[in-house]
N, C-alpha and C positions, 0 to 999 in steps of 0.2 A: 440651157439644154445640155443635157448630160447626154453625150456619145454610147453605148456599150462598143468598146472595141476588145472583151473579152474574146479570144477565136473557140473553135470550139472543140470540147476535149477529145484528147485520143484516147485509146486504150488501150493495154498492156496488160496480157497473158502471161504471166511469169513462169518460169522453167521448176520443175520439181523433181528432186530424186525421190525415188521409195523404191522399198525392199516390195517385190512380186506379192508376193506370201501377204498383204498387206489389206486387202478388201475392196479398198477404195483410195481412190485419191483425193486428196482437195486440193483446188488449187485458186490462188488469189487471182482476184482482174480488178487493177485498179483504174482509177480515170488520172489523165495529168491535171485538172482541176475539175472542181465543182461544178453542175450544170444547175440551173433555179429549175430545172423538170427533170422527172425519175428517165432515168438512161434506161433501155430495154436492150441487152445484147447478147444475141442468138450466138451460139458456139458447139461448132460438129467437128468432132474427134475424128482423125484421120489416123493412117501408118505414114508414121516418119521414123524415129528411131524407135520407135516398140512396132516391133511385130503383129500383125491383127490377130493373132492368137493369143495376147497380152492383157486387153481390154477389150468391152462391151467398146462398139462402134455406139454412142453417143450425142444426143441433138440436147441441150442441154440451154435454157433462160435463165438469165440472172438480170435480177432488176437493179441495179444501186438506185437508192433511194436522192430525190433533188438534198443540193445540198451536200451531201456526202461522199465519198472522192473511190471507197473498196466496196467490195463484193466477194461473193467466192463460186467455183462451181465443184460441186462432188462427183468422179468418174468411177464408177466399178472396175474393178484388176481383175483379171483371170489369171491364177495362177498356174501355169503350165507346167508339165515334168519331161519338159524340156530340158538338157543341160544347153545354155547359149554363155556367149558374153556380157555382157551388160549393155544395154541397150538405151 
């Protein structure tokens, strides 16, 4: 008998700079390993260091496929004429 004691994966939203002016963002979500079934992970865009005058508020699916470890999800930018900091 063969155990599975693989545990099961986490995920990781990685951090992205872009210039405003830019349309959209993509941004990777990888898994820390393979699942043998398609991963479905729900992801809504909040204000934390961007402004909600920055981007479209966002609910956004991304499936990785079993087997396979990335994904990505696409954000729309609102470009503001705002003068701020970088955010």
């Amino acid at each position: 008998t063969i155990i599975d004691n693989d545990g099961a994966p986490t995920v990781t939203i990685e951090d992205v700079i872009i210039d405003e002016d830019a349309g959209t963002v993509t941004i990777p979500v990888t898994l820390s390993n393979p699942s043998d079934e398609d991963t479905v992970i729900e992801i809504v865009t909040t204000t934390g260091t961007a402004g909600e005058d920055d981007y479209e508020e966002t609910i956004v699916t991304v499936t990785i496929p079993a087997g396979e470890t990335e994904g990505e999800v696409i954000v729309p930018i609102t470009e503001d004429t705002t003068d701020e900091e970088d955010e």
